[in-house]
NUTIRO-337384 format. One record per atom (N, C-alpha, C): z, y, x; residue in one letter. Coordinates in steps of 0.001 Angstrom, whole numbers, padded with zeros to 6 digits, always signed. Layout:
<pts>
ZYXA...
</pts>
This chain:
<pts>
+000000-001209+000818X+000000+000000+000000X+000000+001262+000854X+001194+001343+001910X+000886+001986+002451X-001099+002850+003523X-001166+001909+003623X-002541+002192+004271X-003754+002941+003594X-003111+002533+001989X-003932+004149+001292X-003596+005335+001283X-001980+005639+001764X-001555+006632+001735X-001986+007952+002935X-002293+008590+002508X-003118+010152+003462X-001873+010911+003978X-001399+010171+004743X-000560+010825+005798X-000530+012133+006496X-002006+012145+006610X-002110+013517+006948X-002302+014822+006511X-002294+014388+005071X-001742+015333+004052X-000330+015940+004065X+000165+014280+004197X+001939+014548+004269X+002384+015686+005023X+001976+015616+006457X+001925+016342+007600X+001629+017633+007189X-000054+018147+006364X-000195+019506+006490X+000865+019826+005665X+001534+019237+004585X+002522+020019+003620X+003607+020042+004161X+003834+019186+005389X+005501+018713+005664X+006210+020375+005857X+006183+021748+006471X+006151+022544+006215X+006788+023053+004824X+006248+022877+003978X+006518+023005+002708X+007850+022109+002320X+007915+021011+002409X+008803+020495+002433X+010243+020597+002934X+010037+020724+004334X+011026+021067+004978X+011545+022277+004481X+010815+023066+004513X+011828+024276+003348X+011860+024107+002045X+011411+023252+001420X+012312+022444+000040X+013475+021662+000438X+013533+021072+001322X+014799+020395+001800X+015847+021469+002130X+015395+022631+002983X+016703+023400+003221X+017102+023778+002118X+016179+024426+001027X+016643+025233-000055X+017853+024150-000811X+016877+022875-000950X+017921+021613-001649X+018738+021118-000785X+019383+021080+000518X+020618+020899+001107X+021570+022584+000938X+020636+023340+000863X+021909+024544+001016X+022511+024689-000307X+021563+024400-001386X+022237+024519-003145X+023038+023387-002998X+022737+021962-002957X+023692+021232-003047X+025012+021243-002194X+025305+021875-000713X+026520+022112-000364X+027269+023455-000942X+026291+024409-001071X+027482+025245-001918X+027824+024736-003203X+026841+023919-003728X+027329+023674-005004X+028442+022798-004823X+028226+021494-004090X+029207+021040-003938X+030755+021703-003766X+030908+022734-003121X+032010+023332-002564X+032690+024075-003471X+031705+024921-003954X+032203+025647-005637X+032567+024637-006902X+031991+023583-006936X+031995+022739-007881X+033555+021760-007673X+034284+021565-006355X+035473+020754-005863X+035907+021891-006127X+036084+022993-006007X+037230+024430-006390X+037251+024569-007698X+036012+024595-008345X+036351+024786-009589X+036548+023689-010354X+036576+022202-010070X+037313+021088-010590X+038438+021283-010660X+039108+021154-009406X+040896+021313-008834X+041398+022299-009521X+041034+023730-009685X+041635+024549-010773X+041325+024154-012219X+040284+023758-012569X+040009+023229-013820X+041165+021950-014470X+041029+021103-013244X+042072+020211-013362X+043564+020396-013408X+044078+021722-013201X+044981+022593-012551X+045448+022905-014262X+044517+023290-014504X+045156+024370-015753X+044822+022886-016783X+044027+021781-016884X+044074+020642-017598X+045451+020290-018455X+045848+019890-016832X+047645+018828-017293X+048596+020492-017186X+048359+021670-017125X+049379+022603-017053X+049948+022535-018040X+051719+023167-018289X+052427+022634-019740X+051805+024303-020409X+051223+025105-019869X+051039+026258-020450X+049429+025875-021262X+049769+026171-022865X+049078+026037-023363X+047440+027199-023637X+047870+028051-022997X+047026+029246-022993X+045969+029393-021768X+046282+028186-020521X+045528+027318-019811X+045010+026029-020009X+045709+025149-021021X+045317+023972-020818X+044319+024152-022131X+044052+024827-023659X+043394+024571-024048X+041924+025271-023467X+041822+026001-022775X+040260+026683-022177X+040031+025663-021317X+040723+025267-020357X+040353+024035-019743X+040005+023143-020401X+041057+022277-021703X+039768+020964-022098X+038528+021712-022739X+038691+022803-023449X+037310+023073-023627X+036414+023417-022799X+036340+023557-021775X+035283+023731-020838X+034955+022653-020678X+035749+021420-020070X+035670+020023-019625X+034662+019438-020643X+035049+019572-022119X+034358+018773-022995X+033199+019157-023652X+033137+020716-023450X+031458+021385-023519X+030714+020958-022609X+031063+020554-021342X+029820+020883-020252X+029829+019156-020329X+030742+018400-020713X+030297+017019-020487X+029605+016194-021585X+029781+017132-022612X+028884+016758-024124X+027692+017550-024092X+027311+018344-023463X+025744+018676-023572X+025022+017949-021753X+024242+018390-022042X+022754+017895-020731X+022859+019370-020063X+022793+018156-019048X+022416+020040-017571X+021185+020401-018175X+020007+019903-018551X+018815+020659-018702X+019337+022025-019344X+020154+021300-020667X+020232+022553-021722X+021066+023448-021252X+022124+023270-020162X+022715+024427-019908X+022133+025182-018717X+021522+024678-018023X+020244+025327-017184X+019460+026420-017573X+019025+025981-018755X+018270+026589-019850X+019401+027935-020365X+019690+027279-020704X+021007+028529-021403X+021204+029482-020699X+021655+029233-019277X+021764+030158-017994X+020785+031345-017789X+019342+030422-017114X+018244+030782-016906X+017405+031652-018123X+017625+031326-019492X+016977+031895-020764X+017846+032179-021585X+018945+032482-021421X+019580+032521-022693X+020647+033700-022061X+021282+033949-021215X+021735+034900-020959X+021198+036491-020554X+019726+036038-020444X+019337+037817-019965X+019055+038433-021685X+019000+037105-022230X+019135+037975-023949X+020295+038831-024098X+021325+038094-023465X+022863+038452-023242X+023053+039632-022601X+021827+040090-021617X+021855+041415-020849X+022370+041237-019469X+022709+039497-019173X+022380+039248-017961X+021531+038466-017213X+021547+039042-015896X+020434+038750-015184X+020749+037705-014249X+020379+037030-013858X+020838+035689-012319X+019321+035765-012180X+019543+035721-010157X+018212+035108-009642X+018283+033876-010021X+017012+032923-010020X+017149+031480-009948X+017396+030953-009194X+017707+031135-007829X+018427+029812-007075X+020117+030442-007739X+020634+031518-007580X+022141+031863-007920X+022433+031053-009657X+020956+031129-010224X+021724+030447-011608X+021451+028846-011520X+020949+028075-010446X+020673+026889-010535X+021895+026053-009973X+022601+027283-009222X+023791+026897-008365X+025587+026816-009493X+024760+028087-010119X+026167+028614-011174X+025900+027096-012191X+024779+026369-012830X+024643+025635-013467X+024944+024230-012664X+024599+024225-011512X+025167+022682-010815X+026903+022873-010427X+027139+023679-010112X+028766+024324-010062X+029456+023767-011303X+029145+024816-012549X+030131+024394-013635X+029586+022751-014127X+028508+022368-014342X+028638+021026-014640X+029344+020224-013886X+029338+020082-012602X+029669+019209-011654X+031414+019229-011373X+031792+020775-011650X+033080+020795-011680X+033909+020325-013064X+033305+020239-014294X+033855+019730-015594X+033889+017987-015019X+033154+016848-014573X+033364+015829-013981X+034248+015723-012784X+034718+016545-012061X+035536+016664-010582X+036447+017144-011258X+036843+017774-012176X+038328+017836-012966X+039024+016748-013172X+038038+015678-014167X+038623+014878-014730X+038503+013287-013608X+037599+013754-012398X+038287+012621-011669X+039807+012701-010625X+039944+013983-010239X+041033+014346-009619X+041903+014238-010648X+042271+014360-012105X+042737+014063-012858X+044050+012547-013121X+042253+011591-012576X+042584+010403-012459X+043438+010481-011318X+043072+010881-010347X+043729+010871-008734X+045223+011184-008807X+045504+012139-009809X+046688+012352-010222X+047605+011775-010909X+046779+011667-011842X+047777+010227-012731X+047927+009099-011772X+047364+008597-010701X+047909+007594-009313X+049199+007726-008877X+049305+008803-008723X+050536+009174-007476X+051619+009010-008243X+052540+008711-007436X+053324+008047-007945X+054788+008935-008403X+055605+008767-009987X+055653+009726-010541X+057386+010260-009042X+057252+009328-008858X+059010+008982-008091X+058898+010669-006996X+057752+010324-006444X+057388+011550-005583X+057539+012874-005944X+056991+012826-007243X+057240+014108-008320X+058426+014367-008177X+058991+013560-008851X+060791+013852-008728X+061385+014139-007492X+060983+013500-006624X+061348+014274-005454X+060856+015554-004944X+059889+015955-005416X+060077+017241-004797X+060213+018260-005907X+060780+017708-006879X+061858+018377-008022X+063138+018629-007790X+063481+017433-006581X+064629+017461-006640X+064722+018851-005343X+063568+018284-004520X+063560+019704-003164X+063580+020710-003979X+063133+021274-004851X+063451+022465-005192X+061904+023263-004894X+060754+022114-004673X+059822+022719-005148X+059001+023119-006804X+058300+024269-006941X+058060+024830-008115X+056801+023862-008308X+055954+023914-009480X+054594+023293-009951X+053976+023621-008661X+053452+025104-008761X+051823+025224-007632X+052549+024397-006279X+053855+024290-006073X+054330+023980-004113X+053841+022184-004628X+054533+021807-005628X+054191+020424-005809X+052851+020183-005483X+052080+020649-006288X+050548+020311-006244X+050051+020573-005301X+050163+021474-004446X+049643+021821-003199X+050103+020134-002110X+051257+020444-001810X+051943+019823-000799X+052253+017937-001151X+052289+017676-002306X+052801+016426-003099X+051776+015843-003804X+050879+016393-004593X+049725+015766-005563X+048837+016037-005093X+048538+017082-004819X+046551+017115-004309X+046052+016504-003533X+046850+016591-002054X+046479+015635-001041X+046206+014201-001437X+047529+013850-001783X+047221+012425-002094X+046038+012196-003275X+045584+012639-004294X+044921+012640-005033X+043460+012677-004736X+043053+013489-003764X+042198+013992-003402X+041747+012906-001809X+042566+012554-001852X+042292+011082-000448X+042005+009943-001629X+042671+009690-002571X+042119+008417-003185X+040987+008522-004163X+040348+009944-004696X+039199+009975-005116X+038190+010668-004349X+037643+010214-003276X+037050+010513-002053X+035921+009623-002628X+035937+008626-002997X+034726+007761-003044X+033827+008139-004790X+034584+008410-005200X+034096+008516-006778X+033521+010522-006404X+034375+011040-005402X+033968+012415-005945X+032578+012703-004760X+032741+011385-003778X+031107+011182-003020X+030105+010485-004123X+030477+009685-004925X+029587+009523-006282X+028767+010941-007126X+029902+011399-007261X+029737+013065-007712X+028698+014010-006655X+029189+014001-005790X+028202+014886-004637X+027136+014261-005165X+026199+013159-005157X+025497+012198-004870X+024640+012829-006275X+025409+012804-007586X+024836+012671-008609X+024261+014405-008545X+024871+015579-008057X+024632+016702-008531X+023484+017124-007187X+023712+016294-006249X+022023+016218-005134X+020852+015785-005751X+021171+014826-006673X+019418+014459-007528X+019425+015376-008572X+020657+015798-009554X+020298+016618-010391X+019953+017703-009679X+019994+018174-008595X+019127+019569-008249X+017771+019824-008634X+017336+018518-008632X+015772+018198-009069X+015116+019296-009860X+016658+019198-010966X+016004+020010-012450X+016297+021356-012315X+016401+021740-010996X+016155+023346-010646X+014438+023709-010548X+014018+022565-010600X+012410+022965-010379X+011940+023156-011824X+012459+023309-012715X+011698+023741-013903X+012106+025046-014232X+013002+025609-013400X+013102+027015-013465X+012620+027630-011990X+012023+027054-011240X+010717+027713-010388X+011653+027756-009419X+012493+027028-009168X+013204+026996-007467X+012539+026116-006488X+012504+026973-005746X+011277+025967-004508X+012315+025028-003751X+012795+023928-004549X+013130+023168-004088X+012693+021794-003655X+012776+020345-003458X+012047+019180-002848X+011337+018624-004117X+012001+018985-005476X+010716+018253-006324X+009785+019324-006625X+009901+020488-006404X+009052+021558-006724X+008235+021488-005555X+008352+021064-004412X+007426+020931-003190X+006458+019480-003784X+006840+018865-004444X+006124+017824-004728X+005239+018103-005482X+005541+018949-006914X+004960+019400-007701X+003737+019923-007112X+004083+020913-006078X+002772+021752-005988X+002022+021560-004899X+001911+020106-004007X+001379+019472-003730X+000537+018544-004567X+001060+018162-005645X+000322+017509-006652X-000699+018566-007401X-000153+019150-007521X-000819+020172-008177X-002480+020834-007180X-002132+020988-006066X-002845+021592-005165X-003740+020194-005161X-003432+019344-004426X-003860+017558-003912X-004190+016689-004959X-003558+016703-006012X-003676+015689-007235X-003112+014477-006316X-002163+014212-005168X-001944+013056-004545X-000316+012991-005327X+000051+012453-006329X+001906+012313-006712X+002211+010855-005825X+001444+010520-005516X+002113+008995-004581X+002853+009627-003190X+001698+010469-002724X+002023+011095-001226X+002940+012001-001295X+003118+012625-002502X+003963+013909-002739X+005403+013839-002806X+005787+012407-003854X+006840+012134-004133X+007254+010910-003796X+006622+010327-002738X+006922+009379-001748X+007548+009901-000672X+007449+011768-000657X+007907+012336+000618X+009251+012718+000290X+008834+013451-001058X+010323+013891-001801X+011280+012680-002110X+011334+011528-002316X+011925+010644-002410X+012675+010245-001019X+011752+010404+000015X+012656+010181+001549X+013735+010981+002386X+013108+012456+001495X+014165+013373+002276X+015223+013423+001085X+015126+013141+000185X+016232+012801-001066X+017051+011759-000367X+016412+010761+000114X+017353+009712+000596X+018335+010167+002211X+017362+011353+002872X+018098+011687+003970X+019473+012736+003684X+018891+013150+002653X+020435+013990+002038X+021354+013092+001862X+020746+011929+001151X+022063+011260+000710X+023054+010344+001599X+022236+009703+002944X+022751+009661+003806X+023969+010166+004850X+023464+011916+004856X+023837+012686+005753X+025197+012824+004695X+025299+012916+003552X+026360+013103+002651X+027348+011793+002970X+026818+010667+002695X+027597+009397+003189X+028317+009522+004301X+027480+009649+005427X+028045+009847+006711X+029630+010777+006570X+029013+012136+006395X+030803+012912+005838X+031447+011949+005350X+031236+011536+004199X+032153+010750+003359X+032992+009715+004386X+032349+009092+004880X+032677+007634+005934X+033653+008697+006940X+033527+009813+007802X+034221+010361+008499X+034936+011018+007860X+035151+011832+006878X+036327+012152+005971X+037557+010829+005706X+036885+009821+005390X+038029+008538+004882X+038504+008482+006270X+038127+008597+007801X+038408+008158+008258X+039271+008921+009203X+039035+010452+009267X+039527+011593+009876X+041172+012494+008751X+040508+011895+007767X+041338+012261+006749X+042094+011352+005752X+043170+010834+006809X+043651+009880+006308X+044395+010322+005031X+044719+009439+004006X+045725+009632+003031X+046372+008129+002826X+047083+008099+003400X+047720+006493+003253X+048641+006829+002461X+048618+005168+001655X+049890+005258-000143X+051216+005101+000680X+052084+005578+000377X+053380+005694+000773X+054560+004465+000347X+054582+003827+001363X+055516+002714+000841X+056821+002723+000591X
</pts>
């Protein structure tokens, strides 16, 4: 199969590509980064006993996880300059992979939390630490070491959904495909390319992950 493929197509576009890849590694690490901050506070004000935080929190959680990124993409991108605001499109493709990605990173640190064990709590109830010292120093850490693998699931999932930044005209790796196809009529060569550097993101993401578990220990406390 390969041997029909026009390689040297690949080549004149690779160019093109490669700056679809930066654009789609730099959205997906900020997103990533905004999206773990705004989980952890999301998750923050979740289990808070203050009710004037915890109900905006589940409602955020359960809006953004009951509709489709397309539609809130959409919403962002078309539906707010009705609103009288404006976002460039990479800033609203980022604000849209952010809050989705952080309504799922709430509720897995969530889980991470409900782990730990409650005895610990009490102890640093008994130290005479307040909620935020607890969570900082007592729950997050540990929480945040045992959902390391589910919230590299997460990274993982909001790197392919970047995809659907290309229907709002972000020159990102499927939009490099696109308009190679478009230009070439070749989608084998196009998105045979976009498919590889998709896989080199996801790699290079693994790799962290594997040196995080391993640099960043969180061992259960016996």
């Amino acid at each position: 199969m390969l041997a029909d493929f026009n390689f040297r197509v690949i080549f004149e576009y690779l160019p093109l590509f490669l700056g679809g890849l930066r654009t789609t590694f730099l959205i997906s690490i900020v997103s990533i980064g905004l999206a773990l901050v705004t989980g952890v506070i999301a998750c923050a004000c979740r289990i808070s006993p203050l009710k004037l935080l915890r109900y905006p929190s589940i409602a955020y959680i359960e809006i953004i996880r009951s509709t489709p990124l397309l539609v809130q993409i959409y919403f962002l991108y078309f539906g707010l300059p009705t609103l009288g605001v404006r976002i460039p499109e990479i800033q609203t493709g980022i604000l849209a992979l952010t809050l989705n990605s952080g309504a799922y990173i709430a509720e897995i640190i969530r889980a991470g939390i409900s782990s730990v064990d409650e005895g610990q709590v009490e102890a640093g109830i008994s130290s005479g630490l307040n909620y935020v010292q607890r969570m900082r120093f007592i729950i997050l850490p540990q929480a945040l070491g045992v959902t390391i693998p589910p919230l590299l699931g997460q990274s993982i999932v909001l790197v392919k959904d970047s995809a659907l930044l290309s229907l709002i005209s972000v020159a990102e790796l499927t939009r490099c495909g696109q308009t190679m196809t478009s230009e070439r009529f070749m989608p084998s060569e196009a998105f045979f390319t976009v498919a590889f550097f998709y896989m080199c993101i996801y790699f290079v993401l693994k790799a962290l992950a594997d040196w995080s578990q391993r640099k960043l220990i969180f061992r259960e406390v016996y």
